[in-house]
C-alpha positions in Angstrom: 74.6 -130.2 108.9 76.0 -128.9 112.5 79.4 -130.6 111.9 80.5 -128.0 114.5 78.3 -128.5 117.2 78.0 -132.3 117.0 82.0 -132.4 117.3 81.6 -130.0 120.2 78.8 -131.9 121.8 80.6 -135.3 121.2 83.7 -134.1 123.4 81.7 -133.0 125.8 79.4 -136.0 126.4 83.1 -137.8 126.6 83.8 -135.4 128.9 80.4 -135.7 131.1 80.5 -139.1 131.1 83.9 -139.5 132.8 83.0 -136.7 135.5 79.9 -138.8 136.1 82.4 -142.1 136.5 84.4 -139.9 139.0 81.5 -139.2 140.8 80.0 -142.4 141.3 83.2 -144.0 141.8 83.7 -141.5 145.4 80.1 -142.3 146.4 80.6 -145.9 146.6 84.1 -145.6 148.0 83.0 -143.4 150.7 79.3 -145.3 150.7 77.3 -141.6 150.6 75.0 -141.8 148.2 73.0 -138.5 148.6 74.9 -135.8 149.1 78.9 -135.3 149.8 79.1 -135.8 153.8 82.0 -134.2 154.8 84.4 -135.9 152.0 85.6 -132.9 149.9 87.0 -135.1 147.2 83.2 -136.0 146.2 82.2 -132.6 146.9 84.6 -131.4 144.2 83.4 -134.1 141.7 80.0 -133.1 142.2 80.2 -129.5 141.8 83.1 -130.3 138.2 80.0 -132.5 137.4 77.3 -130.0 137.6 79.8 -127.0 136.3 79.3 -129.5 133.0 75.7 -129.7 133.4 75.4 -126.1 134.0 77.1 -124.5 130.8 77.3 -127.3 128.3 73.6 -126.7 126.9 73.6 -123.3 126.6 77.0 -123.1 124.8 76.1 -126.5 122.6 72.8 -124.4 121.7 74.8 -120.7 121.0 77.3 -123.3 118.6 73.9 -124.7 117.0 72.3 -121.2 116.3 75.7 -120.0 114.6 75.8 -123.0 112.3 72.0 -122.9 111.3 72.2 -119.1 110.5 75.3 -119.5 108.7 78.2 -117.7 109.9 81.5 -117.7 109.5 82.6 -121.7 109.8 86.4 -120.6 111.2 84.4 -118.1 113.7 82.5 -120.5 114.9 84.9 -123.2 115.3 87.1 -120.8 117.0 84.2 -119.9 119.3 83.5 -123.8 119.6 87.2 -124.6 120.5 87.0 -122.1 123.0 84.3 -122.8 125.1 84.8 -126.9 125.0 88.4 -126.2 125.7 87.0 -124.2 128.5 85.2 -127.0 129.6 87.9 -129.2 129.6 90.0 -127.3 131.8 87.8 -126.4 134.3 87.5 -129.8 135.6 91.5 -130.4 135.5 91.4 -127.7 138.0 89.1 -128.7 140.9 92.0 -130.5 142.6 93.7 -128.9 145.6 96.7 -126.8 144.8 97.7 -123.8 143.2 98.4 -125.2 139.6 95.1 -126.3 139.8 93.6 -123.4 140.5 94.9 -121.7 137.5 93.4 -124.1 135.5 90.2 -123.5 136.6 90.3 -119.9 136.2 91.6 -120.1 132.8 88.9 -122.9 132.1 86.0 -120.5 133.2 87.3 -117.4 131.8 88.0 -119.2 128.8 83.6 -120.5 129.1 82.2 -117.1 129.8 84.5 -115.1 127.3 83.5 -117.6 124.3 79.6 -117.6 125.7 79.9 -113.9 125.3 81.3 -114.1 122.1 78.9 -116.3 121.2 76.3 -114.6 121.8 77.4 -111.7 120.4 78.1 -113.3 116.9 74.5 -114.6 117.0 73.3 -111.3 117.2 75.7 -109.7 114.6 75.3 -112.7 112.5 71.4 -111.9 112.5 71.1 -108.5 112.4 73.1 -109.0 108.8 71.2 -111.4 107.8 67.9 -109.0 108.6 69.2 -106.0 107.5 71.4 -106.8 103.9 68.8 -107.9 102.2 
């Protein structure tokens, strides 16, 4: 079972789905519905939309690969905590202002450091599985 990755993937489709909400919410308030226009508060929705859509798969499928080959369960939730909180915060931080900002650089450093670390557990986690026997 991928208890891991379907708790992981459950928060984020919570997650997706409100982003979508705020997206489609601007379009029909400012009546745009291709594109952003000039209105930079759908522009910002859009892009913490597609941030989601961007790195959500790869680090659901990373989480997946860990629990199948069985690693380390408090690594990988660790490692699954991580990248989702990651995820979280990176959308809390597409508003204007300076607090925000922070939150979106601690959301993405937080997504790239666990994707990295990830990865590299996947690797380590197979190359002792291959090599002891």
């Amino acid at each position: 079972m991928l208890v891991i990755t379907a708790i992981a993937a459950s928060i984020l489709s919570f997650l997706y789905f409100k982003l979508a909400v705020k997206v489609v919410t601007y379009r029909k308030k400012s009546q745009i519905s291709v594109g952003y226009g000039d209105n930079e508060k759908l522009h910002r929705a859009i892009r913490a939309h597609a941030n989601l859509t961007e790195y959500a798969p790869l680090g659901l499928i990373l989480i997946a690969c860990l629990e199948m080959n069985n690693a380390p369960w408090l690594l990988t939730a660790i490692l699954a905590a991580g990248f989702v909180t990651g995820r979280i915060l990176h959308p809390m931080g597409m508003k204007v202002g300076d607090e925000a900002i922070k939150l979106r650089a601690i959301g993405m450093k937080l997504t790239l450091f666990s994707l990295i670390g990830l990865g590299a557990t996947n690797l380590l986690v197979l190359a002792w599985r291959l090599f002891s026997g």
